[in-house]
Kinemage of the C-alpha trace (Angstrom):
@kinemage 1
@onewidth
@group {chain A} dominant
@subgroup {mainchain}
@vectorlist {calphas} color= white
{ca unk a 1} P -70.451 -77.283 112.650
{ca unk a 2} L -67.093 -76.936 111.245
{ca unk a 3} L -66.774 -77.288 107.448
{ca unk a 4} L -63.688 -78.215 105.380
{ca unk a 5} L -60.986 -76.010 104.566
{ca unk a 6} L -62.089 -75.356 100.479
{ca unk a 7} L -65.722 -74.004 102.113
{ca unk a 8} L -63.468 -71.712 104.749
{ca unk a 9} L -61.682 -69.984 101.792
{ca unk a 10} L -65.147 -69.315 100.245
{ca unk a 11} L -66.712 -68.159 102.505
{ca unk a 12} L -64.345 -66.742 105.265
{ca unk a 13} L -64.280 -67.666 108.745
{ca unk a 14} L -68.147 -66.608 109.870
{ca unk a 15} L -71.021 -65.089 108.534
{ca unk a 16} L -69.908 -61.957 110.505
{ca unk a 17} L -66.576 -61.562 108.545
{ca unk a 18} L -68.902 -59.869 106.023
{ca unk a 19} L -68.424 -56.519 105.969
{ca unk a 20} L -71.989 -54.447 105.759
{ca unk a 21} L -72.989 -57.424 104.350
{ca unk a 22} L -70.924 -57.689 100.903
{ca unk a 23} L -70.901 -61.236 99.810
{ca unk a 24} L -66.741 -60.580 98.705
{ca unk a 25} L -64.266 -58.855 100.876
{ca unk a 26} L -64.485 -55.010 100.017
{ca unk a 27} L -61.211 -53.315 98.728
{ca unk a 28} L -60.558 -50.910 101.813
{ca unk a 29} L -58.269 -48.481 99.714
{ca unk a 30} L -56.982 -46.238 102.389
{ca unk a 31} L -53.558 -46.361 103.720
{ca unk a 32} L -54.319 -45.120 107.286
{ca unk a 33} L -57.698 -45.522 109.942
{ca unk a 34} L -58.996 -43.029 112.693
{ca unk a 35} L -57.946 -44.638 116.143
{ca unk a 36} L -60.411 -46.352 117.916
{ca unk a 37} L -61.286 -49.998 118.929
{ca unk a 38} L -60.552 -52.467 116.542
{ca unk a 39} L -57.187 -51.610 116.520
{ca unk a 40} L -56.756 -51.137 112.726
{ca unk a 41} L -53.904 -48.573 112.166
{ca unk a 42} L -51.892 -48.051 108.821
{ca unk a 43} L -51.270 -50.156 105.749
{ca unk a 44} L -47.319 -50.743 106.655
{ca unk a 45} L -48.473 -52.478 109.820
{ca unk a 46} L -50.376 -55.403 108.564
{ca unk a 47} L -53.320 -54.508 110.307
{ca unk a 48} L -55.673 -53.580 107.406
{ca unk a 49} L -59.354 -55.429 106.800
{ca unk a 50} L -58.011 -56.461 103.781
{ca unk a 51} L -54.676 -57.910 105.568
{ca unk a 52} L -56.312 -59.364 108.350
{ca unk a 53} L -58.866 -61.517 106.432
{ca unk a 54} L -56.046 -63.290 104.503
{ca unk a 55} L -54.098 -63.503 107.748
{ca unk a 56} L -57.129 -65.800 109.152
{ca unk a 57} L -57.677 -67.810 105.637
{ca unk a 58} L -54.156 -68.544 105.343
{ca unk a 59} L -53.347 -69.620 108.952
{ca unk a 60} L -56.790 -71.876 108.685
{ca unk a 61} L -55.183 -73.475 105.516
{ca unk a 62} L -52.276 -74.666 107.014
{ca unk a 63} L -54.007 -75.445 110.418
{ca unk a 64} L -51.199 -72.487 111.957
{ca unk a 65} L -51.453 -70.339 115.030
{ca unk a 66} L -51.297 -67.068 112.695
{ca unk a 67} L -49.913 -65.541 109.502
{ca unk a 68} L -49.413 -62.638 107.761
{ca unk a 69} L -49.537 -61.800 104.183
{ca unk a 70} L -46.346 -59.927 103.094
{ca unk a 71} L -45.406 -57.835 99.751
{ca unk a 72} L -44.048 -60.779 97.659
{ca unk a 73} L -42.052 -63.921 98.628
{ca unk a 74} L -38.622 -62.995 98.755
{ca unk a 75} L -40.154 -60.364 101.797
{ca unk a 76} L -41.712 -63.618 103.107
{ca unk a 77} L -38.481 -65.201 103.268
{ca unk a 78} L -36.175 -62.711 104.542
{ca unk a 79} L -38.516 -61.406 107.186
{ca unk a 80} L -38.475 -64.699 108.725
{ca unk a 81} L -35.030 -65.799 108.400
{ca unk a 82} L -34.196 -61.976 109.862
{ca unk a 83} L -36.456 -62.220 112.758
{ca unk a 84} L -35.077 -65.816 113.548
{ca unk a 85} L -31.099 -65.583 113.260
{ca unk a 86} L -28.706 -62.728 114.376
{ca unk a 87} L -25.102 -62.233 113.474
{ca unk a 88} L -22.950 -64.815 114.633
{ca unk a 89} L -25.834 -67.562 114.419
{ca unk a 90} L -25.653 -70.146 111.591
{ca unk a 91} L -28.042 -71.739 109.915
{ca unk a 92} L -28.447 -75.668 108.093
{ca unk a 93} L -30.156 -75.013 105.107
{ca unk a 94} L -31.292 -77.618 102.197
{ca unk a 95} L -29.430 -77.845 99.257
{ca unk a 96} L -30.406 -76.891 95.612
{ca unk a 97} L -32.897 -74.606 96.913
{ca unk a 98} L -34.645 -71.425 95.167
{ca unk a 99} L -32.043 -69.509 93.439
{ca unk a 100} L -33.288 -66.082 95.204
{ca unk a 101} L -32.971 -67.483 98.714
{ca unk a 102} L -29.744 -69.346 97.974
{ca unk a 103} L -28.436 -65.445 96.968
{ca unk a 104} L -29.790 -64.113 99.661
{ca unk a 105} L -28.239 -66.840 102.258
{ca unk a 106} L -24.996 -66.565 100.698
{ca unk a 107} L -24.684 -62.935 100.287
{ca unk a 108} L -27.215 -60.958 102.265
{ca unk a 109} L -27.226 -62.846 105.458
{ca unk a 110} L -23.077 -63.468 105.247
{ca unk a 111} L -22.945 -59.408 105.054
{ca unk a 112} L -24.791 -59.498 108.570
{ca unk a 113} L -22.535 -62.178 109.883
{ca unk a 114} L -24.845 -65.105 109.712
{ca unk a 115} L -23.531 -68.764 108.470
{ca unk a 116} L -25.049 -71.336 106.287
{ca unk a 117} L -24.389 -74.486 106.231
{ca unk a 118} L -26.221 -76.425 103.009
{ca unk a 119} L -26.951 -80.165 103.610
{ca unk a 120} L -28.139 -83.004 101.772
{ca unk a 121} L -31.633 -83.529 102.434
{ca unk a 122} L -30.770 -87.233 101.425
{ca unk a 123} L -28.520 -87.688 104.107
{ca unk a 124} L -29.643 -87.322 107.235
{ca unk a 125} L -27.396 -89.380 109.231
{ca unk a 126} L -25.163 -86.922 108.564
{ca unk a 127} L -27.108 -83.713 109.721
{ca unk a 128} L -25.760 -83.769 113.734
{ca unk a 129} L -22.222 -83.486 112.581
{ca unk a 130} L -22.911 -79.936 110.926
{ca unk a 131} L -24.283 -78.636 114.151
{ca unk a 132} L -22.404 -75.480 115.670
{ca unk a 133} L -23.331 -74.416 119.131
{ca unk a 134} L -24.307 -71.136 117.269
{ca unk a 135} L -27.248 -73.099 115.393
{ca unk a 136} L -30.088 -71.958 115.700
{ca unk a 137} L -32.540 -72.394 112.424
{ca unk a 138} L -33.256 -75.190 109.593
{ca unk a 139} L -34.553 -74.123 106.373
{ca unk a 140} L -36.167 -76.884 103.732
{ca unk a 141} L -38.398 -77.050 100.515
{ca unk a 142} L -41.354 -78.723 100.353
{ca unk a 143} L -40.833 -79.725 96.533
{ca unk a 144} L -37.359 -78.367 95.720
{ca unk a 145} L -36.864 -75.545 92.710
{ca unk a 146} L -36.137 -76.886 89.950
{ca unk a 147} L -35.217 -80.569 90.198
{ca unk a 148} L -38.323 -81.750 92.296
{ca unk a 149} L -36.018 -83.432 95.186
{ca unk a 150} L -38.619 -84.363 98.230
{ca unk a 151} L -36.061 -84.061 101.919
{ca unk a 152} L -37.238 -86.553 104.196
{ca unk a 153} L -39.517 -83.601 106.304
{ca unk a 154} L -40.309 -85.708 109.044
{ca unk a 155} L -36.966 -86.359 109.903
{ca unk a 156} L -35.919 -82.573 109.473
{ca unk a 157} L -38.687 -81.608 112.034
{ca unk a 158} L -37.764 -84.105 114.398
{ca unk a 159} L -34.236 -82.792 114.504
{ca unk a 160} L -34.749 -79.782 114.595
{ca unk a 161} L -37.090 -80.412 117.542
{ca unk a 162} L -34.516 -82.506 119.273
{ca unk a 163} L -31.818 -79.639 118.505
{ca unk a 164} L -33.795 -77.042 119.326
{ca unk a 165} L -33.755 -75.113 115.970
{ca unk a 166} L -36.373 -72.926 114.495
{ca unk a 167} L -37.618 -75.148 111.232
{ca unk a 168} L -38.652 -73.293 107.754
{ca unk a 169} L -40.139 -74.405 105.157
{ca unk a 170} L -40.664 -73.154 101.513
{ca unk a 171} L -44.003 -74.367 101.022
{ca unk a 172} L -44.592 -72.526 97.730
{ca unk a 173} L -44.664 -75.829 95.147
{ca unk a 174} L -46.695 -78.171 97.221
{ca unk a 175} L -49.296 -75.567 98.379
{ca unk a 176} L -51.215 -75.693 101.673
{ca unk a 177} L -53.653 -78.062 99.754
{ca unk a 178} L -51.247 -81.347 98.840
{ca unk a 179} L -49.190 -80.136 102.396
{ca unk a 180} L -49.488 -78.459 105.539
{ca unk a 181} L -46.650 -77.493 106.507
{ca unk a 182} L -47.373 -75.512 109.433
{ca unk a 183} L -50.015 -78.782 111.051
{ca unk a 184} L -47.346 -81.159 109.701
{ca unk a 185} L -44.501 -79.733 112.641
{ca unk a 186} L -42.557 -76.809 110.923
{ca unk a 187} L -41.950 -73.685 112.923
{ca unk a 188} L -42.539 -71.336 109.942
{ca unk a 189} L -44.208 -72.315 106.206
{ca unk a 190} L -43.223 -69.285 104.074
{ca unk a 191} L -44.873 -68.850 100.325
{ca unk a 192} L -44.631 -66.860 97.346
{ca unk a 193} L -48.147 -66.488 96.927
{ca unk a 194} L -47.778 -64.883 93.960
{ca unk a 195} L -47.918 -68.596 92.709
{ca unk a 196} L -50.164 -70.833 93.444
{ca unk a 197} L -51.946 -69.114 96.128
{ca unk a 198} L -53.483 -66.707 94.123
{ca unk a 199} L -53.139 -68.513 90.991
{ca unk a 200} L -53.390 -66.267 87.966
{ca unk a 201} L -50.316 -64.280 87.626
{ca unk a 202} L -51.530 -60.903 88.105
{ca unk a 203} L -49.720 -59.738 91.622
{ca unk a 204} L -46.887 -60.263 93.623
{ca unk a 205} L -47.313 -61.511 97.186
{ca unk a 206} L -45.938 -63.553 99.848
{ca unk a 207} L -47.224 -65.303 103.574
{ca unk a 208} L -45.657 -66.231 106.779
{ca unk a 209} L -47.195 -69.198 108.594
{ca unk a 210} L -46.976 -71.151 111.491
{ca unk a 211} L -46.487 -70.819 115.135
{ca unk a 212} L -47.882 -67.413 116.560
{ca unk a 213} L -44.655 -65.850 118.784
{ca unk a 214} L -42.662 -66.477 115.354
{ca unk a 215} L -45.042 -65.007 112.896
{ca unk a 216} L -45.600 -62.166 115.161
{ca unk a 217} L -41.641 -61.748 115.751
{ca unk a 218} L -41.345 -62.166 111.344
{ca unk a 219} L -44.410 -59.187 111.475
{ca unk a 220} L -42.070 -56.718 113.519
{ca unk a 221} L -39.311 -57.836 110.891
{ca unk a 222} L -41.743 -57.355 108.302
{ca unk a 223} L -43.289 -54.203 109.468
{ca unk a 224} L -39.467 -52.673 109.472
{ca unk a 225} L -38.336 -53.799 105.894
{ca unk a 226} L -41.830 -52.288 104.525
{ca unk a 227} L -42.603 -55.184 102.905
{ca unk a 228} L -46.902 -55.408 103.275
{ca unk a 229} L -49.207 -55.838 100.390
{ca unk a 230} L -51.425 -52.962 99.157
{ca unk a 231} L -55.348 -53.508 99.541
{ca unk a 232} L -55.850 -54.463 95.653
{ca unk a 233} L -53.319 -57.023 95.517
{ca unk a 234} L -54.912 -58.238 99.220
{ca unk a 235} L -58.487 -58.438 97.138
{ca unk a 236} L -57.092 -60.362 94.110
{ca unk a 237} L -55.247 -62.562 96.275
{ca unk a 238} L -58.468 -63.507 98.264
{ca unk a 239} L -60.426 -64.179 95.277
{ca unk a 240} L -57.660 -66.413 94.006
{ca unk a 241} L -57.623 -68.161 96.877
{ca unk a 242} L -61.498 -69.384 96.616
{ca unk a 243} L -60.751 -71.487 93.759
{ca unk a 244} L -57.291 -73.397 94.995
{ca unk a 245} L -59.020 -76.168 95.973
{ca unk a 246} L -60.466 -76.749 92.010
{ca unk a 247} L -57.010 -75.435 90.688
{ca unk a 248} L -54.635 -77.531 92.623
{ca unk a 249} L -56.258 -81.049 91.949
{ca unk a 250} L -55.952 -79.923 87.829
{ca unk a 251} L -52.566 -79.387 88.307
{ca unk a 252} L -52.326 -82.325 89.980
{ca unk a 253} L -53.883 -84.094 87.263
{ca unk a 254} L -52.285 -82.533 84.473
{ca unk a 255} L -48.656 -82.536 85.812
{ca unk a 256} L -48.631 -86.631 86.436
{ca unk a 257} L -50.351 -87.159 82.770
{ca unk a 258} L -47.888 -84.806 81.211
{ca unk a 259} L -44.961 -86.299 83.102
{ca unk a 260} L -45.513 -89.326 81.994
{ca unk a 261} L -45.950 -88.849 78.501
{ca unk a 262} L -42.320 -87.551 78.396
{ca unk a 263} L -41.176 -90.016 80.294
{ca unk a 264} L -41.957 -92.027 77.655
{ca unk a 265} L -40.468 -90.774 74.924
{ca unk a 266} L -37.332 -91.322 73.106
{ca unk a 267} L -36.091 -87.763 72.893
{ca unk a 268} L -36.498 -86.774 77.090
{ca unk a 269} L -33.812 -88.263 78.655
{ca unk a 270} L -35.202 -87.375 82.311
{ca unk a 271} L -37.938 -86.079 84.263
{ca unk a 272} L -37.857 -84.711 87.632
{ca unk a 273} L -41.672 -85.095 89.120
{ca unk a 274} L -42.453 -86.587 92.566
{ca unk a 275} L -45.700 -88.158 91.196
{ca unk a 276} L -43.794 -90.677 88.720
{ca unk a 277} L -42.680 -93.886 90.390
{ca unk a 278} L -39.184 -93.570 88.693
{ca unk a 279} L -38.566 -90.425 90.999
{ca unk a 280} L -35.943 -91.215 93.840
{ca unk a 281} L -38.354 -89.844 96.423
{ca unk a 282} L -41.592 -91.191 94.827
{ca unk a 283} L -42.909 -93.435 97.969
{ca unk a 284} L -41.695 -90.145 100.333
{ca unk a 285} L -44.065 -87.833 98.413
{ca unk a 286} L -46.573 -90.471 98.133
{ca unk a 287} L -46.666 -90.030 101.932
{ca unk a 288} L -46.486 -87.042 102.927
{ca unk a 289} L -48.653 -85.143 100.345
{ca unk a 290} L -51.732 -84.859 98.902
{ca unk a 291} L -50.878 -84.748 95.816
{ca unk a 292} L -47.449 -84.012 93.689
{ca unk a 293} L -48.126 -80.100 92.236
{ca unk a 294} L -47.902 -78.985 89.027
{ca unk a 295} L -44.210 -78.909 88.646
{ca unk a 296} L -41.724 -80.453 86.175
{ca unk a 297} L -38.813 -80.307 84.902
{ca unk a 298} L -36.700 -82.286 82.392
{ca unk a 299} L -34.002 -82.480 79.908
{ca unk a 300} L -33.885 -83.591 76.161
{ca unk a 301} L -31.397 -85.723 74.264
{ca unk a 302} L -30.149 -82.392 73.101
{ca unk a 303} L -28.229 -79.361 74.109
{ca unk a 304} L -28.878 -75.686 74.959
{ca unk a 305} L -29.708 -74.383 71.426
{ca unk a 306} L -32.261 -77.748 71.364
{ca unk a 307} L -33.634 -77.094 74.418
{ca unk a 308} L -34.546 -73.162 73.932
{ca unk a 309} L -35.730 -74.314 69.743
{ca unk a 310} L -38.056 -76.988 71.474
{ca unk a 311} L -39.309 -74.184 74.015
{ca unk a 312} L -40.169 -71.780 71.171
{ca unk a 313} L -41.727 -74.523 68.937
{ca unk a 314} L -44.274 -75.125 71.498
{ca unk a 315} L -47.709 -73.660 71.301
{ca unk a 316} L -49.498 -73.792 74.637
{ca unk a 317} L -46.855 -72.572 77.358
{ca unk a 318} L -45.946 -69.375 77.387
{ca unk a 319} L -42.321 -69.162 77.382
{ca unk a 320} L -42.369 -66.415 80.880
{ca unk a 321} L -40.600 -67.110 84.575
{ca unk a 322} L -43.014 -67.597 87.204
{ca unk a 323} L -45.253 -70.390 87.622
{ca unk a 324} L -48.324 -71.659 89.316
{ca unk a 325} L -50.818 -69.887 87.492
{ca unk a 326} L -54.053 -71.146 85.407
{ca unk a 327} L -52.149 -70.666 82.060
{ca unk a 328} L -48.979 -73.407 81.306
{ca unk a 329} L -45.334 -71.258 82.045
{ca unk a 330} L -42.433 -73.150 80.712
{ca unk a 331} L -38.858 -71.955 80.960
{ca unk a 332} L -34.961 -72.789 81.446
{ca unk a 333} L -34.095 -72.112 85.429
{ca unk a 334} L -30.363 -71.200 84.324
{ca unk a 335} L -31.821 -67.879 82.871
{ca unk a 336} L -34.556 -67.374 85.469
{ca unk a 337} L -35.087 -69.027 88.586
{ca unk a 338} L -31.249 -69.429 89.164
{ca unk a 339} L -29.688 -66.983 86.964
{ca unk a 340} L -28.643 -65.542 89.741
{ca unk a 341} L -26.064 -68.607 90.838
{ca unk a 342} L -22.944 -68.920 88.716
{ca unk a 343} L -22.278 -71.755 86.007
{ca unk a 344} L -20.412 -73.402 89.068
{ca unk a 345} L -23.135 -73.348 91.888
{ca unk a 346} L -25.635 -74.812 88.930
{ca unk a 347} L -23.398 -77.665 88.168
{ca unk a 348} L -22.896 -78.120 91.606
{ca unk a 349} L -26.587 -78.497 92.099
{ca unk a 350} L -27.193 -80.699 89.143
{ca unk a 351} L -29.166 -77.605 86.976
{ca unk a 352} L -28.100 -78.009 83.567
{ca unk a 353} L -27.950 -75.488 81.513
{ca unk a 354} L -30.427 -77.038 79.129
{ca unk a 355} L -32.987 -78.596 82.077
{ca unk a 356} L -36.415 -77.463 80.909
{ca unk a 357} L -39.100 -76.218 83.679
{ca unk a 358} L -42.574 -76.639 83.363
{ca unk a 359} L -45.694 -75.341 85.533
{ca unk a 360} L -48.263 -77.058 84.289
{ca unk a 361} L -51.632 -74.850 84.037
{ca unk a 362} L -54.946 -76.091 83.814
{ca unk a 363} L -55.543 -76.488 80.581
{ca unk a 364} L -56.930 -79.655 79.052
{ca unk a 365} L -54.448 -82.558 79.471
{ca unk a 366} L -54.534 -83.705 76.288
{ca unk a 367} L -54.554 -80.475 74.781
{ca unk a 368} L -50.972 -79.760 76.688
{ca unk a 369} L -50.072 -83.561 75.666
{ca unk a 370} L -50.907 -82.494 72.261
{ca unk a 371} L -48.466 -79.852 72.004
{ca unk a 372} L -45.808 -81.571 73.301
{ca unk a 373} L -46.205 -84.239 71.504
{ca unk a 374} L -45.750 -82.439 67.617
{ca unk a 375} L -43.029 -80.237 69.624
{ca unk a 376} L -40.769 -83.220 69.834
{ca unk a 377} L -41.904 -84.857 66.883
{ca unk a 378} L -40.690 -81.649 65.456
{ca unk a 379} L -37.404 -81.410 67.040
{ca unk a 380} L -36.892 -85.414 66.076
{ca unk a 381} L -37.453 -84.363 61.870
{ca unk a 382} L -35.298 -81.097 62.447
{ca unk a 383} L -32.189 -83.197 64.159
{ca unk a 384} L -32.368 -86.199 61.061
């Protein structure tokens, strides 16, 4: 009998992925094994119990070939696009993506003589006539960082398909549970699964998903740049993962009730979610996922100095970077998430200064709605 995906994560792949019988995955804390049969080697190579449990659950979650688990999600990332693209190769690449990976497209990967070419994920009409015979990759977002923007993603896999390009995709804000990437078409699904994947803030890790000569050319990539995650971050990461299921449908939940209780009020002058029906891209999510994550982001009838008093008036989120943990994270992406693009490149990408982001934990709604709620009433009786 096969059961659904949430049981999988549970309880692993077979009764006979317990190990001497321990109900939970056993923290194997030693960085090298004595040669023999099953093949397991050294830490570095990915090859651990620890590494190659997560490598199952996560390629069953995404209905992939294989993955691997990798030190963080920038590793994730860069492994891929490394193993994928050589100098003198260019690459079409969404724009207003994650500030980190727009750095390291437009600095690291131009010092090794690789192209990108940013597109709008709006347009695709207009896609072919980027093409260089030296193409060879396509990188999206899921749910783009910060402004929510949903690229038409079965178009992109098509051509890329039809063009013969190696499709990525930054699965990180929809989550393997409201998308799968990997089942959907895409080449690669790449994570930080330092967010949502494991769920409570407490370690940095990444995955590579998808097709298995890719993931296994990413893992050589991978295995080079030293960037594999220890045994205790493996366990913590596995025990996050048995409770996504439960987590993702709050943040669901509380993300569309939150967004649209600042939608409607007077002082919020926008809101970037997928799940509202005033979103450009609202029937497009409604599609293709599950459900819209626990993203948001939005700006006030106010400037900077507003924006950063309303952040510190509020009493739930914890004003930190990061996001896609149990607690509430709020923040402004021009000092975190893109802090590393100049004033330019932000305005360019339609990140204002004063846009607030929001990863909505799961908390009681109405507690979070609460908050909110006597934060703006607040900021209304401080601006009169």
């Amino acid at each position: 009998m096969t059961f659904s995906r949430a049981t999988r994560l549970i309880h692993g792949q077979a009764n006979e992925d317990r190990i001497h019988g321990a109900v939970k995955m056993p923290i194997f804390q030693s960085a090298m094994y004595e040669h023999g049969p099953g093949g397991l080697r050294y830490i570095r190579l990915n090859n651990t119990p620890n590494q190659q449990s997560l490598n199952h659950k996560l390629a069953m979650l995404e209905g992939a070939e294989e993955a691997v688990v990798t030190g963080s999600g920038m590793a994730a990332i860069s492994s891929a696009l490394l193993s994928v693209l050589k100098p003198g190769d260019h690459m079409l690449a969404q724009d207003g993506m994650y500030g980190g990976t727009f750095s390291f497209a437009t600095n690291m990967l131009r010092d090794y003589g690789i192209t990108v070419q940013f597109f709008d994920a709006d347009s695709p009409e207009i896609w072919g006539s980027l093409l260089r015979p030296e193409t060879r990759a396509l990188y999206v977002e899921s749910i783009t960082n910060p402004l929510m923007k949903v690229c038409d993603l079965e178009r992109a896999v098509g051509f890329a398909r039809q063009h013969n390009l190696v499709s990525l995709i930054d699965n990180t804000f929809a989550s393997p549970v409201n998308f799968r990437a990997a089942e959907f078409g895409f080449d690669l699904s790449l994570h930080s699964a330092t967010k949502y994947l494991n769920g409570h803030s407490d370690i940095v890790a990444g995955a590579i998903v998808g097709r298995g000569d890719l993931v296994r050319r990413a893992e050589k990539m991978l295995r080079s740049l030293g960037g594999s995650l220890d045994p205790h971050a493996c366990f913590l990461l596995d025990r996050g993962l048995q409770t996504l299921f439960l987590r993702i449908e709050r943040h669901n939940e509380n993300a569309e009730r939150l967004a649209k209780f600042l939608q409607g009020h007077s002082l919020v002058s926008k809101v970037n979610y997928p799940g509202l029906s005033s979103h450009p891209r609202h029937a497009r999510a409604k599609q293709l996922f599950s459900g819209s994550g626990g993203m948001i982001s939005f700006e006030l009838h106010t400037d900077v100095d507003g924006a950063d008093r309303f952040i510190d008036l509020l009493q739930i989120p914890i004003y930190a970077p990061s996001l896609g943990g149990v607690e509430s994270l709020v923040t402004r992406p021009a000092i975190s998430s893109h802090a590393s693009l100049s004033p330019s490149e932000r305005r360019h990408f339609g990140i204002a200064d004063s846009l607030v982001r929001v990863s909505v934990g799961i908390e009681p709604a109405d507690d979070l709605i609460a908050d909110f709620a006597q934060t703006l009433e607040s900021i209304e009786r401080l601006a009169a």
